[in-house]
N, C-alpha and C positions, 0 to 999 in steps of 0.2 A: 413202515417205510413210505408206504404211500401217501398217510396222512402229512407226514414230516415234506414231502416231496410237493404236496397239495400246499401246505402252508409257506416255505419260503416261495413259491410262484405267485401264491396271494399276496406277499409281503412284497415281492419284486412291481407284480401290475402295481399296489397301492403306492408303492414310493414313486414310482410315475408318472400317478394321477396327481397327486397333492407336492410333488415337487415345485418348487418356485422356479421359474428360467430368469435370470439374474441378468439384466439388461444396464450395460452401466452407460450415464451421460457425465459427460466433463460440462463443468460450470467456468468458465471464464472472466475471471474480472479483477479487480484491485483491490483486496481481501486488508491489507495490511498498512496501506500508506493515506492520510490524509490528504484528499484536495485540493490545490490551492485555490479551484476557480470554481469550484462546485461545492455541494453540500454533500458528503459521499461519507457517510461513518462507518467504513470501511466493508458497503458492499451488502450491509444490512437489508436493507429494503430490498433488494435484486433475491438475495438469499430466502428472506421470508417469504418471498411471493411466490420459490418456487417452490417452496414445501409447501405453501397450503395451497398450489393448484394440483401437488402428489398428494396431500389430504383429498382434498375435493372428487380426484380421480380415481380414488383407492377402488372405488367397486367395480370398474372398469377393468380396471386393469387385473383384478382377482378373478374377472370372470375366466381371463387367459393365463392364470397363474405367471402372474408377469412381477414380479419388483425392479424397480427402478434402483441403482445406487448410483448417488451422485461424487463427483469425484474434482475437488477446488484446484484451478489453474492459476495461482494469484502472480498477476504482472505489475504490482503497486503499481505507480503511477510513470514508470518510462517504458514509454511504447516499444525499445527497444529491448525488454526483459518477453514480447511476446513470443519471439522464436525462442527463447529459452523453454517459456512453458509449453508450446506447441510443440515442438519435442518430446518433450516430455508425455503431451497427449496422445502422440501420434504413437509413442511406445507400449501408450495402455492398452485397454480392452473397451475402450471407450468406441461406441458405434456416432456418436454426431456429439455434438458439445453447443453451449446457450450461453451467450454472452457479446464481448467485447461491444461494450454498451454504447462509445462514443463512434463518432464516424473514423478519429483518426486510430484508434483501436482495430476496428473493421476491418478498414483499408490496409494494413500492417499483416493482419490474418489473412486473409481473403485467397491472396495469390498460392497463399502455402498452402491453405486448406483443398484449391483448386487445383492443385499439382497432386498432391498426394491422395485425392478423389476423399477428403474428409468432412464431411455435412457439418456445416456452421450453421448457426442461427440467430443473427445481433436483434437482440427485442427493441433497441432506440435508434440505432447507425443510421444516418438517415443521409449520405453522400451518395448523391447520383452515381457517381463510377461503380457504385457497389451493381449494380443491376446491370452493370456489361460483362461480372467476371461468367456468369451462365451457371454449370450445374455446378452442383454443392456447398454453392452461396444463397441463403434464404434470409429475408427480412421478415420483420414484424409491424414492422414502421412505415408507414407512408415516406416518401422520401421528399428532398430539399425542393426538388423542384414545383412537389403540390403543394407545398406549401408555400413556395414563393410565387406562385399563381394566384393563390388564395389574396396572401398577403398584399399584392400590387393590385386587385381588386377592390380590397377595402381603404388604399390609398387612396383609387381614383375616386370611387364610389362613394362610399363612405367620408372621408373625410376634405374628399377636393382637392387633393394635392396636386401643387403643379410642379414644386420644386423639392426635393428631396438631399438631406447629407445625411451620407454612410459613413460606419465609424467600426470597420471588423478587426477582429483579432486575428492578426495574419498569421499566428504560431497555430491554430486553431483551424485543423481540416475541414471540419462542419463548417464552420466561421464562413470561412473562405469560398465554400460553396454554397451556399445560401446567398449570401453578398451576390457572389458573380450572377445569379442563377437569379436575384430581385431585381439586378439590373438591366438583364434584357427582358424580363417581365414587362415593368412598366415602360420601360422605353415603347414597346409594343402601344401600353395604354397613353402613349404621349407625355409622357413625365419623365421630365430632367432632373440628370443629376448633379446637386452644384457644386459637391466637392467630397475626394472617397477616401477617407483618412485611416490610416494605419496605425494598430496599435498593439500589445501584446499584453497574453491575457495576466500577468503576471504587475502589469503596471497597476499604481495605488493611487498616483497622482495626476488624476488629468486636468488640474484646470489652466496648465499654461497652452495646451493643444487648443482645450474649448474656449480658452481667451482670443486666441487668435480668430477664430471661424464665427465666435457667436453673435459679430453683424453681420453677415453675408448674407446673401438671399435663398433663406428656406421655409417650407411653411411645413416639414416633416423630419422628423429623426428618425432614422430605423437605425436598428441596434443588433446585429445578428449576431448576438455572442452571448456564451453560457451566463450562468443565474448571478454571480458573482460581479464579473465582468461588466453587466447589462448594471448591474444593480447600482454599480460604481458609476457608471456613466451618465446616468439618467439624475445619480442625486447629484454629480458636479452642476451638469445641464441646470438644476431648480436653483443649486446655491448660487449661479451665477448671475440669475435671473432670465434663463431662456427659457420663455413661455411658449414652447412647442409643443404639438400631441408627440408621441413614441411609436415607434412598431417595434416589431417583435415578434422571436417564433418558440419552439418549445424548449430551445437551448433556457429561456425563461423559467421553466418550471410553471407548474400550477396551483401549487396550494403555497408557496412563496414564504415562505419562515426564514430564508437565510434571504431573500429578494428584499423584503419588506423590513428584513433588521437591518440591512444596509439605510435604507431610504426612510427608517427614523418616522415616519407619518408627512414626510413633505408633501403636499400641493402638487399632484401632477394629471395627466392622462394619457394612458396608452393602450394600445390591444394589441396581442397575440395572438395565436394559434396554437392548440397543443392539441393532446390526444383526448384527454379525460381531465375532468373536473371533480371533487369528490361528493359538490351537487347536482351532478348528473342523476336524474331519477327513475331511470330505466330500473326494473327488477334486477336484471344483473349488475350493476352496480350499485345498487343501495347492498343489495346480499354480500358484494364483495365487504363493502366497505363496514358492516356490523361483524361481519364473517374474522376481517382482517384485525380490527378493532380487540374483537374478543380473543384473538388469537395472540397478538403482537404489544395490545395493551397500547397503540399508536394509530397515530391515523396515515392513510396507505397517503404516499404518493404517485409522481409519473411514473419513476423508476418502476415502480412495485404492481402496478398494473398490468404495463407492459411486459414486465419480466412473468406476471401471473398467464396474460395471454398468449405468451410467444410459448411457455409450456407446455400449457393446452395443448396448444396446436401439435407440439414435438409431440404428446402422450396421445392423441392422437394418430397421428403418423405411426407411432411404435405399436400401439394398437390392430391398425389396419395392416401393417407390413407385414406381406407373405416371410420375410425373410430378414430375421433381427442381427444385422449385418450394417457394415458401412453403406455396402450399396443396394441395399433391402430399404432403409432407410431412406435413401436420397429418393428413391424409384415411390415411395410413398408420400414422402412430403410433396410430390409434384403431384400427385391427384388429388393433392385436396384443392376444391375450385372455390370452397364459401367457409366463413367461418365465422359462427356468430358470437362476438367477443364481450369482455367488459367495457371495451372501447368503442364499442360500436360491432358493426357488419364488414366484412371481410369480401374481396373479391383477389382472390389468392389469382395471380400469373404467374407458373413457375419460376421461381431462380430471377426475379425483380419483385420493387416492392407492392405492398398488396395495395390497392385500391379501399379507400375506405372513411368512414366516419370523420370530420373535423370539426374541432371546437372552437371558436371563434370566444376570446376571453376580455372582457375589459377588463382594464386595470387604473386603480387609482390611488388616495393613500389611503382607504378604507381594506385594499386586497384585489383580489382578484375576483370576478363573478363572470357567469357566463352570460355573452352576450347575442350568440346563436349557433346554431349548430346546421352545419350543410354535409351533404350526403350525396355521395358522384353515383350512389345505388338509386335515389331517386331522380337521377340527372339535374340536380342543384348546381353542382360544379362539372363545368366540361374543360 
């Protein structure tokens, strides 16, 4: 009796020891519908990157008997399917959720997630407003406005601009914020703007708009709209014969396959900013990108980085949290102050976005390459 007595108590401790505690995250994104203005095969690259950074973590998180289950909130492509799936999340067992990768995605989430004290994480959203909602909104992403810092820098700097036309896509929250946020940029560095034209990301045909503007006085085009959109714009801009440099931010993309298959090989030059290039030659991303490679049988993009590092960060977080809860969670993700990524170096401020690494990209009809890289960690950029 006492042996039997001895044995299920050993079999009770052991199932205790070697239990798994079953931590589930919601994925958020647009699983099902194709893009019109981006390159987005439905969510793929977001999805691979976050299993091989739960690859990559596995020993981690074994050491705490922890498994991650992830759980697809797919909002195809109308923003207004996200309180459907938010619902939806908000019903599960889901402790924080990784996703709504556009800014106008974000911005849709944000308020509900901050009501219902539910821990977001957008690995690209990159709209200023996101860093006023406070706790249990987290970015991954530098936001619109360092980059339109950056960008009206290499306006004046770099290229001498005195006069500038914008061309944003007003349907397009990112778009729209970026634009506003470049133009009192350089206005700062004494650059005018000679005319700020409206467009929607859905239009195919610009050359009666660029007919009308392409003798005016400008010596720059900036372009703050996604990869499709930009891409359209920039090859009317050459077929027209407007010999202008381009700007540009990460709504461009970086490795550029659906940019460059718009623009045919024409005759241009421009430079952007993004997060990562995939000749970036840091250890940690060269490892990503063999890593990803061998894994996926493709080569990683923006999407797929960032969605690898904003993970990270989350398995992280879920690692250190006393308490694997909604608000065990939130209370975790705020102490982390640094985070050394595939994008670069991280200076995490709770609940805005992180301070960090920028790529500075030329672009021409050869592709994209990188042009420099500045670091607000080594005070590059103030």
């Amino acid at each position: 009796m006492r042996l039997i007595l001895f044995l299920l108590i050993s079999l009770t401790i052991s199932s205790k020891v070697f239990s798994k505690t079953v931590v589930e995250i919601g994925v958020a994104s647009n699983f099902s519908e194709l893009s019109t203005v981006s390159f987005n095969p439905f969510g793929g690259y977001f999805k691979d990157a976050i299993e091989l950074a739960l690859y990559d973590q596995r020993e981690l998180l074994k050491k705490k008997n922890i498994e991650i289950k992830l759980t697809e909130f797919d909002y195809g492509t109308d923003d207004l399917n996200i309180i459907r799936e938010f619902n939806k999340a908000k019903a599960s067992k889901a402790i924080g959720i990784i996703g709504y990768s556009y800014s106008s995605n974000a911005l849709m989430a944000a308020p509900l997630h901050k009501k219902e004290k539910f821990p977001m994480l957008t690995p690209s959203a990159s709209a200023n407003r996101l860093g006023e909602f406070g706790r249990y909104i987290h970015l991954g992403s530098f936001n619109n406005e360092f980059m339109a810092r950056t960008l009206a820098k290499i306006a004046k700097y770099k290229l001498k601009s005195k006069k500038v036309l914008i061309l944003t896509a007003v349907d397009c929250a990112y778009c729209v914020d970026l634009s506003n946020t470049f133009e009192i940029e350089i206005k700062k560095l004494g650059i005018s703007v000679t005319e700020k034209i409206s467009i929607l990301q859905a239009d195919t045909n610009f050359k009666p708009i660029i007919t009308k503007i392409a003798n005016k006085d400008f010596d720059l085009v900036f372009v703050p709209n996604q990869e499709l959109t930009s891409a359209r714009l920039i090859s009317t801009f050459i077929e027209l014969g407007v010999n202008k440099p381009f700007l540009g931010a990460d709504g461009w993309g970086n490795e550029g396959s659906e940019f460059f298959r718009v623009l045919k090989g024409k005759k241009f030059t421009g430079y952007s900013v993004t997060h990562w290039h995939p000749e970036l030659r840091t250890t940690k991303s060269k490892k990503f990108v063999q890593d990803y490679m061998k894994r996926f049988n493709k080569l990683p993009n923006d999407t797929s980085v960032l969605a690898y590092d904003s993970m990270s960060i989350l398995i992280q977080a879920i690692y250190t949290s006393k308490s694997l809860t909604r608000e065990g969670l939130e209370d975790s993700l705020n102490k982390i102050k640094f985070f050394a990524g595939v994008t670069g170096n991280f200076v995490m401020t709770p609940n805005k976005s992180p301070k960090k690494d920028i790529l500075v990209l030329k672009a021409t009809e050869s592709g994209f390459a990188i042009h420099q890289i500045l670091s607000p960690i080594k005070g590059e950029l103030k």
